[in-house]
mmCIF file of the N, C-alpha and C atoms, coordinates in Angstrom:
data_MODEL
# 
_entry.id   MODEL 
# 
loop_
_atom_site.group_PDB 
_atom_site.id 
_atom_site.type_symbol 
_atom_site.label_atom_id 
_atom_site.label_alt_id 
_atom_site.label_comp_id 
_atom_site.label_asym_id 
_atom_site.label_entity_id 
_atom_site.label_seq_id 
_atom_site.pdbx_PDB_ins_code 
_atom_site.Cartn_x 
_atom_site.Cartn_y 
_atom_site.Cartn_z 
_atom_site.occupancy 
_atom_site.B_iso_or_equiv 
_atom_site.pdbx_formal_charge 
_atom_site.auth_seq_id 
_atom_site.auth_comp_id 
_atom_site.auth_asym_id 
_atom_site.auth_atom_id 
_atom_site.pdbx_PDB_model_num 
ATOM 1   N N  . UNK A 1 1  ? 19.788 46.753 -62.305 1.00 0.00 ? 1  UNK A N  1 
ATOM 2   C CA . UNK A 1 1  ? 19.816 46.377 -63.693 1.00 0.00 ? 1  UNK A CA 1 
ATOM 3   C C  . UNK A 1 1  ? 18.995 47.400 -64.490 1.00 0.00 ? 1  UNK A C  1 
ATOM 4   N N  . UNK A 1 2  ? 19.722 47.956 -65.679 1.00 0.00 ? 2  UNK A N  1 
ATOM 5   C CA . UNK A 1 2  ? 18.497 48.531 -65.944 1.00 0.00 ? 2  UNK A CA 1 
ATOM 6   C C  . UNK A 1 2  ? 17.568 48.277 -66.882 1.00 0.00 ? 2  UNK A C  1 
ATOM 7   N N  . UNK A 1 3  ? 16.724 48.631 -67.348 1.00 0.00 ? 3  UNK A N  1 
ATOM 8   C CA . UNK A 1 3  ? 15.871 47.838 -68.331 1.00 0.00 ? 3  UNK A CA 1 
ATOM 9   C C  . UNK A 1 3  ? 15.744 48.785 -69.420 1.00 0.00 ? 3  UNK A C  1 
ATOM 10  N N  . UNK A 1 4  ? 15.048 48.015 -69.838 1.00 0.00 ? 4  UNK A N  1 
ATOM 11  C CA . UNK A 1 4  ? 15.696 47.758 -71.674 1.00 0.00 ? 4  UNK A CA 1 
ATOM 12  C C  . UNK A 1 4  ? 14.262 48.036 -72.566 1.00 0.00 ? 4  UNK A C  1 
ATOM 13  N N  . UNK A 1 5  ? 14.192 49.104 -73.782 1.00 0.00 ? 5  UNK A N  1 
ATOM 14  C CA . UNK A 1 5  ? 12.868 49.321 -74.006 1.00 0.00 ? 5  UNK A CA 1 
ATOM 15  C C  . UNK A 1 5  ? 13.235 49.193 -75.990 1.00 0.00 ? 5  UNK A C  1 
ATOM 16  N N  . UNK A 1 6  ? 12.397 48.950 -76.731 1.00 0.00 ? 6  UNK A N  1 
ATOM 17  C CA . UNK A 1 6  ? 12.321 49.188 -78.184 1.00 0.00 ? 6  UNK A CA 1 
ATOM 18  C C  . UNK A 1 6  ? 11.064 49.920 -78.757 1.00 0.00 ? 6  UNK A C  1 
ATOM 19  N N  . UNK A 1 7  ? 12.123 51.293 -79.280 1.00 0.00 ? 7  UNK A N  1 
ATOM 20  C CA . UNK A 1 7  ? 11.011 52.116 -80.528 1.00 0.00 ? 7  UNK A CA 1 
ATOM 21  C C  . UNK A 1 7  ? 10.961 51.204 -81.541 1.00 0.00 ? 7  UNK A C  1 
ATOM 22  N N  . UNK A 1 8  ? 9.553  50.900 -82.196 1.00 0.00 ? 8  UNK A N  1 
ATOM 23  C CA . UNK A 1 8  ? 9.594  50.486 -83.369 1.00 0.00 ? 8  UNK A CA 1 
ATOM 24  C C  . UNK A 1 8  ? 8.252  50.594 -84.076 1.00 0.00 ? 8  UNK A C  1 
ATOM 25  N N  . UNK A 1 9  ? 8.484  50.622 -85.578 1.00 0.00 ? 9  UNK A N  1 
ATOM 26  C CA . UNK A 1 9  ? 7.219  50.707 -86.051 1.00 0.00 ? 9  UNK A CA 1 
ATOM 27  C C  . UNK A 1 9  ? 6.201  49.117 -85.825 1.00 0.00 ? 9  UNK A C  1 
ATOM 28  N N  . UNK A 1 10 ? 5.147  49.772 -85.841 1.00 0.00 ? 10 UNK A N  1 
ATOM 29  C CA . UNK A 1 10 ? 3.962  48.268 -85.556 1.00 0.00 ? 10 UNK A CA 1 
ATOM 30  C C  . UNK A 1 10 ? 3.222  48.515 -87.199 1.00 0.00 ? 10 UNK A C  1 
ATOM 31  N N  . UNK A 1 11 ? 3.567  47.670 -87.976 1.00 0.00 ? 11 UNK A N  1 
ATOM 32  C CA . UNK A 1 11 ? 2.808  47.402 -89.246 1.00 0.00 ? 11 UNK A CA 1 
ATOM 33  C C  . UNK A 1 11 ? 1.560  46.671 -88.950 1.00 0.00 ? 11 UNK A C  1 
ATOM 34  N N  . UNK A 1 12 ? 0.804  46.768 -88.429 1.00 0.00 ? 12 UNK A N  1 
ATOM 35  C CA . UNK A 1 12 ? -0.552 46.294 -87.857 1.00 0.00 ? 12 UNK A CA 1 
ATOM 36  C C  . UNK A 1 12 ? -1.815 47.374 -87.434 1.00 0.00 ? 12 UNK A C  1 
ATOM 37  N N  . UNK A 1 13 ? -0.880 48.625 -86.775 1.00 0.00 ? 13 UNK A N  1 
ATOM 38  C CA . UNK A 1 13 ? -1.319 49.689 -86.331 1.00 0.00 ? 13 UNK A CA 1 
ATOM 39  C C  . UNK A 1 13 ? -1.172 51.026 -87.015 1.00 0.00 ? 13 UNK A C  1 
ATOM 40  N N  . UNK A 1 14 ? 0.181  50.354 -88.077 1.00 0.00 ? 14 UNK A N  1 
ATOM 41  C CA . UNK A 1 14 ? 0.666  51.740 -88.834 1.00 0.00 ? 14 UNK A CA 1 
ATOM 42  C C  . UNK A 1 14 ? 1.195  52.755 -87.751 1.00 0.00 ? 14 UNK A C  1 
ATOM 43  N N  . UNK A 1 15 ? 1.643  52.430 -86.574 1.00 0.00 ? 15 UNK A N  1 
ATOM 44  C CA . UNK A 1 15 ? 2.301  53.587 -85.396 1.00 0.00 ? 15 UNK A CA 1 
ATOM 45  C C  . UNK A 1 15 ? 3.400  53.397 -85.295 1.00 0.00 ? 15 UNK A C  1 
ATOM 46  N N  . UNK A 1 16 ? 4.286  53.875 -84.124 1.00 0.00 ? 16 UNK A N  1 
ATOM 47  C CA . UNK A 1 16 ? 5.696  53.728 -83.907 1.00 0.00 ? 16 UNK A CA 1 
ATOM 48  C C  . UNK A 1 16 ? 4.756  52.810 -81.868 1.00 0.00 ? 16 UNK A C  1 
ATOM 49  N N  . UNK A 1 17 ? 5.511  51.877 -82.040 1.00 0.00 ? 17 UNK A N  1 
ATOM 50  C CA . UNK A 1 17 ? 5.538  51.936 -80.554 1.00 0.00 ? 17 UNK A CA 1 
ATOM 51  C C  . UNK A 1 17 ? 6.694  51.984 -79.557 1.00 0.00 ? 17 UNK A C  1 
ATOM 52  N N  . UNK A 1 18 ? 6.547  51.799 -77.889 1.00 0.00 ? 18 UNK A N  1 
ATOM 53  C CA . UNK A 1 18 ? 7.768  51.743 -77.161 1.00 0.00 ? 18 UNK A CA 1 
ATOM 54  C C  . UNK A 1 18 ? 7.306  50.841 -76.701 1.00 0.00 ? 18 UNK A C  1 
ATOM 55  N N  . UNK A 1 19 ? 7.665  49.403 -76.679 1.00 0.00 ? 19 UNK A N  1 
ATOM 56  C CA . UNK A 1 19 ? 7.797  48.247 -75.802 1.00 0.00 ? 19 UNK A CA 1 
ATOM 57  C C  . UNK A 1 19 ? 8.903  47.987 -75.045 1.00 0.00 ? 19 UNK A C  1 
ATOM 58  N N  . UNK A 1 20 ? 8.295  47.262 -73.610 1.00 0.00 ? 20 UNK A N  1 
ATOM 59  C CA . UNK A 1 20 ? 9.504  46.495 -73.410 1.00 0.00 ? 20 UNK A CA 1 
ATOM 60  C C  . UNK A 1 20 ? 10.186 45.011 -73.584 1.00 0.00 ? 20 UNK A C  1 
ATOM 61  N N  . UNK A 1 21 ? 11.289 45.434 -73.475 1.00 0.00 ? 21 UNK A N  1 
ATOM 62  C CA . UNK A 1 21 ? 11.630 44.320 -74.379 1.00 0.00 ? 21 UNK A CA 1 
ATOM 63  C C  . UNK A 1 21 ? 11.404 42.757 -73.576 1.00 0.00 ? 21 UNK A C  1 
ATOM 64  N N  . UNK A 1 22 ? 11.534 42.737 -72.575 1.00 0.00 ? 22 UNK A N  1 
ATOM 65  C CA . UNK A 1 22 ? 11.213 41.774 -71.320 1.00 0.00 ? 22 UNK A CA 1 
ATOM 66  C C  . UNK A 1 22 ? 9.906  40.831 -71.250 1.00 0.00 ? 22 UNK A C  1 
ATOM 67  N N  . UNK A 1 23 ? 9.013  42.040 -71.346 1.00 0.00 ? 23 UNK A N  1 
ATOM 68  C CA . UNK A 1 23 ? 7.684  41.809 -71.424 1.00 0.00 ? 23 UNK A CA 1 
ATOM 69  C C  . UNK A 1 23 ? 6.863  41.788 -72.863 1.00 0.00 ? 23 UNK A C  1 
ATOM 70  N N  . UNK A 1 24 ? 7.224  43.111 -73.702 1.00 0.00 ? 24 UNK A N  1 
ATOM 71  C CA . UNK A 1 24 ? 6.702  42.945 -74.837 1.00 0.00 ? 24 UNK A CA 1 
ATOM 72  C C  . UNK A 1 24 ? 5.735  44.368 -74.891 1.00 0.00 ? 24 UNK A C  1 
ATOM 73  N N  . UNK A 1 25 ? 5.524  44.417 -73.341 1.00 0.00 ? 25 UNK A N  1 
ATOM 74  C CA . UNK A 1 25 ? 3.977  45.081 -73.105 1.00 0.00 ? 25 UNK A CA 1 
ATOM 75  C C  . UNK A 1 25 ? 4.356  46.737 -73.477 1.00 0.00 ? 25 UNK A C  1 
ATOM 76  N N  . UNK A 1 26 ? 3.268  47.066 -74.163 1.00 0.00 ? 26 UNK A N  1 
ATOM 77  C CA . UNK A 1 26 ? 3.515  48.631 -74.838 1.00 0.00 ? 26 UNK A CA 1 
ATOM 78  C C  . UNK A 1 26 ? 3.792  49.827 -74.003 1.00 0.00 ? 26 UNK A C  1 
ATOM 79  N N  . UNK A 1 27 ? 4.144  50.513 -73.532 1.00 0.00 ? 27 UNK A N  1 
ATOM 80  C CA . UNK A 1 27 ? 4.193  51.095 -72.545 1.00 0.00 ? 27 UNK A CA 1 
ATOM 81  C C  . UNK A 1 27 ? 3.119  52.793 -73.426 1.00 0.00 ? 27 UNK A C  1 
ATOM 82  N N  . UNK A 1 28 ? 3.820  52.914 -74.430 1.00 0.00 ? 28 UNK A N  1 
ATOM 83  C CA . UNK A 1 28 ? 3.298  54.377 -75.324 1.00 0.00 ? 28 UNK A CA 1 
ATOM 84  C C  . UNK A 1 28 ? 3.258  54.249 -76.681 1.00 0.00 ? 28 UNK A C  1 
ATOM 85  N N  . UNK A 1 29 ? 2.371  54.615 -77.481 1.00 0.00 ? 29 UNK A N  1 
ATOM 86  C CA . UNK A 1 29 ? 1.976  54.582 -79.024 1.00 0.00 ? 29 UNK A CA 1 
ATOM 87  C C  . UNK A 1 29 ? 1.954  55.892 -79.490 1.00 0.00 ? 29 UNK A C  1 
ATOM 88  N N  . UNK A 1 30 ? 2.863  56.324 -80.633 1.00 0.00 ? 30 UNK A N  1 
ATOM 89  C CA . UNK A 1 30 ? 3.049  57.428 -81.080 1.00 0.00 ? 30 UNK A CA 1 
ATOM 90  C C  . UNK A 1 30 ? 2.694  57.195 -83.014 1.00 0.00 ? 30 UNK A C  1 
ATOM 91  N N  . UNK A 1 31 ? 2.092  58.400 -82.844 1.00 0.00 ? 31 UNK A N  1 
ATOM 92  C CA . UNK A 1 31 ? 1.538  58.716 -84.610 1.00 0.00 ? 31 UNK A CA 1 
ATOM 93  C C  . UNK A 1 31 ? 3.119  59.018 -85.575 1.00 0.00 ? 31 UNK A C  1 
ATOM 94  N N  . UNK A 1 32 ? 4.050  59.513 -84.841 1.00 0.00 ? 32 UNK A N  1 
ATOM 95  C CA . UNK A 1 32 ? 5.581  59.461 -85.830 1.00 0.00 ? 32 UNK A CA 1 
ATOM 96  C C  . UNK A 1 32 ? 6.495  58.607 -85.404 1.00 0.00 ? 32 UNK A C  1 
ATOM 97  N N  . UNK A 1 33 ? 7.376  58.718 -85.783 1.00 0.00 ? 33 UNK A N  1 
ATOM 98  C CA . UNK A 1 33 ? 8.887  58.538 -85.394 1.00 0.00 ? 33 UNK A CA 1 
ATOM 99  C C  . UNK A 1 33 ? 9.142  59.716 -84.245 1.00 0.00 ? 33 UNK A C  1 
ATOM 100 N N  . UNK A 1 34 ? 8.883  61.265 -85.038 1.00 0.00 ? 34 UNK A N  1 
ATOM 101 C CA . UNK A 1 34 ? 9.391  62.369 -84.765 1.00 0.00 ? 34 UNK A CA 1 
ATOM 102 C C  . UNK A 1 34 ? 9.033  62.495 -83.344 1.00 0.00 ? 34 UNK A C  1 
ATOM 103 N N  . UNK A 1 35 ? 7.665  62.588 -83.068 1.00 0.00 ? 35 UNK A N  1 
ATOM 104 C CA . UNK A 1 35 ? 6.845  62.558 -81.732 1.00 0.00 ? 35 UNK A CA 1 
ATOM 105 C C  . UNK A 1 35 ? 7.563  61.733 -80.888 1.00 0.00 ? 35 UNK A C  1 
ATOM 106 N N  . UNK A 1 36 ? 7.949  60.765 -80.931 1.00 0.00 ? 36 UNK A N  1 
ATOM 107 C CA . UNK A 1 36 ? 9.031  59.590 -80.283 1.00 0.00 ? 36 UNK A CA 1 
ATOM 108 C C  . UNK A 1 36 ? 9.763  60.100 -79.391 1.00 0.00 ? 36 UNK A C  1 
ATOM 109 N N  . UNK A 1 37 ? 11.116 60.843 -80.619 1.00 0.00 ? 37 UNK A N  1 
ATOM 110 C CA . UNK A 1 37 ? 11.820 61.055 -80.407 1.00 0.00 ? 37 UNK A CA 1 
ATOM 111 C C  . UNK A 1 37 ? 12.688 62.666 -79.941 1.00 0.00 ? 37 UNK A C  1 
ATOM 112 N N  . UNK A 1 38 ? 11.446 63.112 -80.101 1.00 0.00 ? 38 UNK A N  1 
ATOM 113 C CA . UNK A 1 38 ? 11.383 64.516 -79.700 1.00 0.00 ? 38 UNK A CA 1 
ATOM 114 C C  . UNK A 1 38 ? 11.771 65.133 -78.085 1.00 0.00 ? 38 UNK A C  1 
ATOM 115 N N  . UNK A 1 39 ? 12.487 65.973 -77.846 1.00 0.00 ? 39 UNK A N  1 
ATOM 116 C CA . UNK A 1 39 ? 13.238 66.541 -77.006 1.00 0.00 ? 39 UNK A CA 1 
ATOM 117 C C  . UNK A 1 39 ? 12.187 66.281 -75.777 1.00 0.00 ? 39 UNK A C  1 
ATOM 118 N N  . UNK A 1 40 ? 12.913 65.272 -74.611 1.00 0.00 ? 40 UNK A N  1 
ATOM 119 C CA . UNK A 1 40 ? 12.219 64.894 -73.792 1.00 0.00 ? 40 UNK A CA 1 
ATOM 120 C C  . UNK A 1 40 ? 11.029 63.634 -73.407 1.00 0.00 ? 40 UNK A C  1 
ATOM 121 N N  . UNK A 1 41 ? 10.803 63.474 -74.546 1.00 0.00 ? 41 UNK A N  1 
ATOM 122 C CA . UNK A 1 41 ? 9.498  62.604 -74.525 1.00 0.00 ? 41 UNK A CA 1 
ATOM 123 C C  . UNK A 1 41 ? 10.026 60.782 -74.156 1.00 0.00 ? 41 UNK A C  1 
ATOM 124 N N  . UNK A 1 42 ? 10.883 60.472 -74.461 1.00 0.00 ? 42 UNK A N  1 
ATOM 125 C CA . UNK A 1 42 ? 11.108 59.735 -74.230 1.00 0.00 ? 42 UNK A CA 1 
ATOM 126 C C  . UNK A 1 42 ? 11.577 59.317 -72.679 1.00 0.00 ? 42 UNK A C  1 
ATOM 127 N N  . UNK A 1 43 ? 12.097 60.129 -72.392 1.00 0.00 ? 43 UNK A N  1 
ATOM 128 C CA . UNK A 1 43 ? 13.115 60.294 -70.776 1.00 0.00 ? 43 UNK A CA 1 
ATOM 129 C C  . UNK A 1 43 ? 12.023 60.346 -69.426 1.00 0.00 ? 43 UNK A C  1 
ATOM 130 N N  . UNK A 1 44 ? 10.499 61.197 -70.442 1.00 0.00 ? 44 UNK A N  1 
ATOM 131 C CA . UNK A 1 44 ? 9.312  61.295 -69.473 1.00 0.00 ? 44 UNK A CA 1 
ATOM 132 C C  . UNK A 1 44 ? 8.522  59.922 -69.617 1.00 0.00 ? 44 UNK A C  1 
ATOM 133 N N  . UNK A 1 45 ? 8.584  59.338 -70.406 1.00 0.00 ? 45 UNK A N  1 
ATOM 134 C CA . UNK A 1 45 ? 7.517  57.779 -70.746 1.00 0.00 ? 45 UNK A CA 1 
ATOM 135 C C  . UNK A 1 45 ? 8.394  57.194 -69.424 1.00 0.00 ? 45 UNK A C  1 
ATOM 136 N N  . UNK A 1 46 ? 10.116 56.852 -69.635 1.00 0.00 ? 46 UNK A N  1 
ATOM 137 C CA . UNK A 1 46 ? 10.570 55.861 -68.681 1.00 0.00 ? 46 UNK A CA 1 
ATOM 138 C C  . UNK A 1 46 ? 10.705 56.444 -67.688 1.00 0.00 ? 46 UNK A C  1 
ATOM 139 N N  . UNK A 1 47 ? 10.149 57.505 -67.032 1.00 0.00 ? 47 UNK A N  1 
ATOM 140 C CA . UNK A 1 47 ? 10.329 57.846 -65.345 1.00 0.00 ? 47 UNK A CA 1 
ATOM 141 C C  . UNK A 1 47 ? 11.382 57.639 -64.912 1.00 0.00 ? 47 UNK A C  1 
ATOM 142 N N  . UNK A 1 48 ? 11.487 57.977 -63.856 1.00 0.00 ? 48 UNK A N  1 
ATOM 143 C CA . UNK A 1 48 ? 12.858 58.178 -62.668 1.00 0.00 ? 48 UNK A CA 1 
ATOM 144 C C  . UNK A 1 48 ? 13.505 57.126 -62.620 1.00 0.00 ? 48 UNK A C  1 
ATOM 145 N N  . UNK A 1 49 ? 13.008 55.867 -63.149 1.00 0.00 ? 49 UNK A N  1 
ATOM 146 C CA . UNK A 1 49 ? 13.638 54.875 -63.236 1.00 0.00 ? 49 UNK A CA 1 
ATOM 147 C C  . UNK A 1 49 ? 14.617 54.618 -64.360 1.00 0.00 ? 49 UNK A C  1 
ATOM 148 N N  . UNK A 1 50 ? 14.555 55.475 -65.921 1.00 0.00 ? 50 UNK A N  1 
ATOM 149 C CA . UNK A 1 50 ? 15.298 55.336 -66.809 1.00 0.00 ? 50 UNK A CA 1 
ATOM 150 C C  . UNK A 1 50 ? 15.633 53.889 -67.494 1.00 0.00 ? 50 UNK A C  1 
ATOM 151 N N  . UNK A 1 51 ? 16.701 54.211 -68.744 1.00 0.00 ? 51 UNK A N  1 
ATOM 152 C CA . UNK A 1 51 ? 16.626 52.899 -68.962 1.00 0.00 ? 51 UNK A CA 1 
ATOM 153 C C  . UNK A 1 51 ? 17.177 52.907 -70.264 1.00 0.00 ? 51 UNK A C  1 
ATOM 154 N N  . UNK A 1 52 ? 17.194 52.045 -70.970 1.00 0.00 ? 52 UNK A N  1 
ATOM 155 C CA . UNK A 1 52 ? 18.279 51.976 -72.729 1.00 0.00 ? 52 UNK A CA 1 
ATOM 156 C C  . UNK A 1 52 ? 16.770 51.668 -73.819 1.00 0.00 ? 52 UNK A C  1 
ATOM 157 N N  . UNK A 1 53 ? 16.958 52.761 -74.490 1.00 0.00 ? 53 UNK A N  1 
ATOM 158 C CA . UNK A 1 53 ? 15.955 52.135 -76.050 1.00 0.00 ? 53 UNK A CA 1 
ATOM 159 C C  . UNK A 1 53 ? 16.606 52.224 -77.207 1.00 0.00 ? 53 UNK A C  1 
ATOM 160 N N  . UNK A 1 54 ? 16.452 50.999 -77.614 1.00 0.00 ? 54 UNK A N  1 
ATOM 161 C CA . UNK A 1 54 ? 17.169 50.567 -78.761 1.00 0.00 ? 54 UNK A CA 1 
ATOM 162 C C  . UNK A 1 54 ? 16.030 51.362 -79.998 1.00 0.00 ? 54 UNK A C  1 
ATOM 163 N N  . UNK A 1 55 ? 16.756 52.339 -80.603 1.00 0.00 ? 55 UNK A N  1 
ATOM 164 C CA . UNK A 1 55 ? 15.684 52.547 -81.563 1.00 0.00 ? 55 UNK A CA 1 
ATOM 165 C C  . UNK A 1 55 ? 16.248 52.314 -83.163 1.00 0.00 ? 55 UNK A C  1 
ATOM 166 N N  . UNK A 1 56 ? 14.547 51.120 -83.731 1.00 0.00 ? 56 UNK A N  1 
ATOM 167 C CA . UNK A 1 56 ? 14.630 51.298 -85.503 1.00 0.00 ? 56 UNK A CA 1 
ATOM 168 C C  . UNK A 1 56 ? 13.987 51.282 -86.255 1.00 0.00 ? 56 UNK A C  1 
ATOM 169 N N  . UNK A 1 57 ? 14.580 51.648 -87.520 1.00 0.00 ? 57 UNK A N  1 
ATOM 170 C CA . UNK A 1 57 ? 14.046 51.917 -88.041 1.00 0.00 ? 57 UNK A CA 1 
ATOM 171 C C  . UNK A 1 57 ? 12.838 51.767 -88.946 1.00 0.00 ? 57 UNK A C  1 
ATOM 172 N N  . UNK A 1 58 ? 11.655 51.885 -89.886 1.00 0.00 ? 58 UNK A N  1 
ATOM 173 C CA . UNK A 1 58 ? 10.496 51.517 -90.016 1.00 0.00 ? 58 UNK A CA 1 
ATOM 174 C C  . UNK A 1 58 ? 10.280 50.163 -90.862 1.00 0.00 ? 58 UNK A C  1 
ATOM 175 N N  . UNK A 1 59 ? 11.784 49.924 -91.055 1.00 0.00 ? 59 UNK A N  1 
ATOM 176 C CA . UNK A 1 59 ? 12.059 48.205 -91.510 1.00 0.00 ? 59 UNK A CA 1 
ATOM 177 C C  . UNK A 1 59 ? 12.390 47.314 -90.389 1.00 0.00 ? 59 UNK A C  1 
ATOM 178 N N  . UNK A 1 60 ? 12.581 47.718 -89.511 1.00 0.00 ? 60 UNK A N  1 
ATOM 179 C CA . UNK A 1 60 ? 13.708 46.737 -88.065 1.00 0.00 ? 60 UNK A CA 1 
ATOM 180 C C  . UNK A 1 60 ? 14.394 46.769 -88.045 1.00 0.00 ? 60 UNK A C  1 
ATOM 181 N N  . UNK A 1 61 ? 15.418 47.838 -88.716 1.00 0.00 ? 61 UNK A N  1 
ATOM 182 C CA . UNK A 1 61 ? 16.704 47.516 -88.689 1.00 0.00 ? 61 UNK A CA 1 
ATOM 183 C C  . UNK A 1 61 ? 17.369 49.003 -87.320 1.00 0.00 ? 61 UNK A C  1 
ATOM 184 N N  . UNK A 1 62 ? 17.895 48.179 -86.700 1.00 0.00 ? 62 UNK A N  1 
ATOM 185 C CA . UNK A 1 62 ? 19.170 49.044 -85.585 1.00 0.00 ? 62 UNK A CA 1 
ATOM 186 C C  . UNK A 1 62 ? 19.610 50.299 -86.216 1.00 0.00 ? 62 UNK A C  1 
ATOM 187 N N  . UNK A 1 63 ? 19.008 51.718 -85.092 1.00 0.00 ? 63 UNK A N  1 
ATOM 188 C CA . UNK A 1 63 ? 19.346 52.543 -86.005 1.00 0.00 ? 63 UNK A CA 1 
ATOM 189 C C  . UNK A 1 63 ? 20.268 53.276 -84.658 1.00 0.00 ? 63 UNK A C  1 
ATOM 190 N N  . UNK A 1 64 ? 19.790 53.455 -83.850 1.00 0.00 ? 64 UNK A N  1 
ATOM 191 C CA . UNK A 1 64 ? 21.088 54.153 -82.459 1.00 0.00 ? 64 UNK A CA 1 
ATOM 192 C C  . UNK A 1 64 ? 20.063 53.348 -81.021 1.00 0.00 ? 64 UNK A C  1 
ATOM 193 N N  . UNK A 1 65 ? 21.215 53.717 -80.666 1.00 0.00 ? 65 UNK A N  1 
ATOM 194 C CA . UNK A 1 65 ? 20.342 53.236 -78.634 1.00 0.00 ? 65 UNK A CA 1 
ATOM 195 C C  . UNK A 1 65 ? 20.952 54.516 -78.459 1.00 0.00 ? 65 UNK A C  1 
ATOM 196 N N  . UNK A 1 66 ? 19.571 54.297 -77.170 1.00 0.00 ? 66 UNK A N  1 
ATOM 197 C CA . UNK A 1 66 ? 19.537 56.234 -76.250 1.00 0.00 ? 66 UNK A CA 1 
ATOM 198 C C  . UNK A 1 66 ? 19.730 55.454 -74.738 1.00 0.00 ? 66 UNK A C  1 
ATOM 199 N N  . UNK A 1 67 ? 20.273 56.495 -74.095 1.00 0.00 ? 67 UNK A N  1 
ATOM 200 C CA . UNK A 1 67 ? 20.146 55.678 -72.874 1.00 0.00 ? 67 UNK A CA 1 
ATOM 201 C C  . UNK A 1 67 ? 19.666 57.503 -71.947 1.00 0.00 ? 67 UNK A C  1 
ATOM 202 N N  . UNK A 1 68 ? 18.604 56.717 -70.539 1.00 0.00 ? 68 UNK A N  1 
ATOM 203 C CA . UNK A 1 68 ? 18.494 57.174 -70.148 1.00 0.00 ? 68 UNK A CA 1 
ATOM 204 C C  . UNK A 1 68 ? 19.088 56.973 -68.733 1.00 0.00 ? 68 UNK A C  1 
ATOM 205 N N  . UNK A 1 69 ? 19.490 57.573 -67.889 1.00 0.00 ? 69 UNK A N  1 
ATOM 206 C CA . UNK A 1 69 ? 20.247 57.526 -66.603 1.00 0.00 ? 69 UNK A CA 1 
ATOM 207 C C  . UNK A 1 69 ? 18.696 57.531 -65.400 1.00 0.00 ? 69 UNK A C  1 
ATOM 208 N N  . UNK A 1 70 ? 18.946 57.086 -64.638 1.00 0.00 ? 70 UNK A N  1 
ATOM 209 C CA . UNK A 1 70 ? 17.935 57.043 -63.692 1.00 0.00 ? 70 UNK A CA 1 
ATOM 210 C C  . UNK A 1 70 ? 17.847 58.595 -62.372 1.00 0.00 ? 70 UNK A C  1 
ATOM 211 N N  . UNK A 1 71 ? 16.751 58.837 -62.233 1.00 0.00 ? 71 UNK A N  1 
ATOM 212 C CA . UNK A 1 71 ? 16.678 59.955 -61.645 1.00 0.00 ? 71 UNK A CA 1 
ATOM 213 C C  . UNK A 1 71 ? 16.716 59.575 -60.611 1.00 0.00 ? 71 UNK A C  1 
ATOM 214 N N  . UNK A 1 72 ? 17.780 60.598 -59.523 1.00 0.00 ? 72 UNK A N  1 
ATOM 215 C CA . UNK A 1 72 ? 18.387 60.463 -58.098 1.00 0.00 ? 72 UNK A CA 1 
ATOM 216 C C  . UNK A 1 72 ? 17.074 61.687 -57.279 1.00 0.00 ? 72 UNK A C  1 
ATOM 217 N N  . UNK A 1 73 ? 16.331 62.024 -58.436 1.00 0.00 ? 73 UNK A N  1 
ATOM 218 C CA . UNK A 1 73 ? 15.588 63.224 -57.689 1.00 0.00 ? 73 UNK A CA 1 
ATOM 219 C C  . UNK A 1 73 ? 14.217 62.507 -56.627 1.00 0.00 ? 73 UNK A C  1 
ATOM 220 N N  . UNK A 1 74 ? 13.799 62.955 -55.760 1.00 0.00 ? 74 UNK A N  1 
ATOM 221 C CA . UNK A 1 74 ? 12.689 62.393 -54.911 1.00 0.00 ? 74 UNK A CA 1 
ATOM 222 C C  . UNK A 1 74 ? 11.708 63.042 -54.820 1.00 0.00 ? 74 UNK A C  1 
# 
C-alpha cells in the first residue's frame, strides 16, 4: 500500500509542512513552498519507500498530487 503524505501551509508556524496523512505526524518543516518542492527534496524526505503527496495550496485548497515510486535500489 502506499502511503500517503500532505504539503501544506501551518498558519500557527507560518511554514509549509509534510505530514502524514495517517498519522498527522510531521515528518519535515520547510520556510517556502519553493524549498518543498524543489528538484528532489521531496523524493529524499520519503525514502526508498516513496509514496503520493497531495500538495496545497496556502489556503487548503488541492493544487496537484506528486507521486513518488518506491526505490527497488538496496
Amino acid at each position: 500500500m502506499k502511503r500517503k503524505y500532505t504539503l501544506r501551509f501551518d498558519n500557527s508556524r507560518e511554514k509549509w509542512i509534510l505530514i502524514h496523512d495517517g498519522s498527522e505526524k510531521v515528518l519535515r518543516v520547510f520556510d517556502t513552498k519553493e524549498d518543498a518542492t524543489r528538484a528532489g527534496v521531496l523524493r529524499k524526505t520519503l525514502g526508498r519507500e516513496g509514496g503520493t503527496v497531495s500538495v496545497r495550496t496556502r489556503t487548503g485548497v488541492f493544487e496537484e498530487e506528486r507521486n513518488f515510486a518506491r526505490s527497488t535500489d538496496r
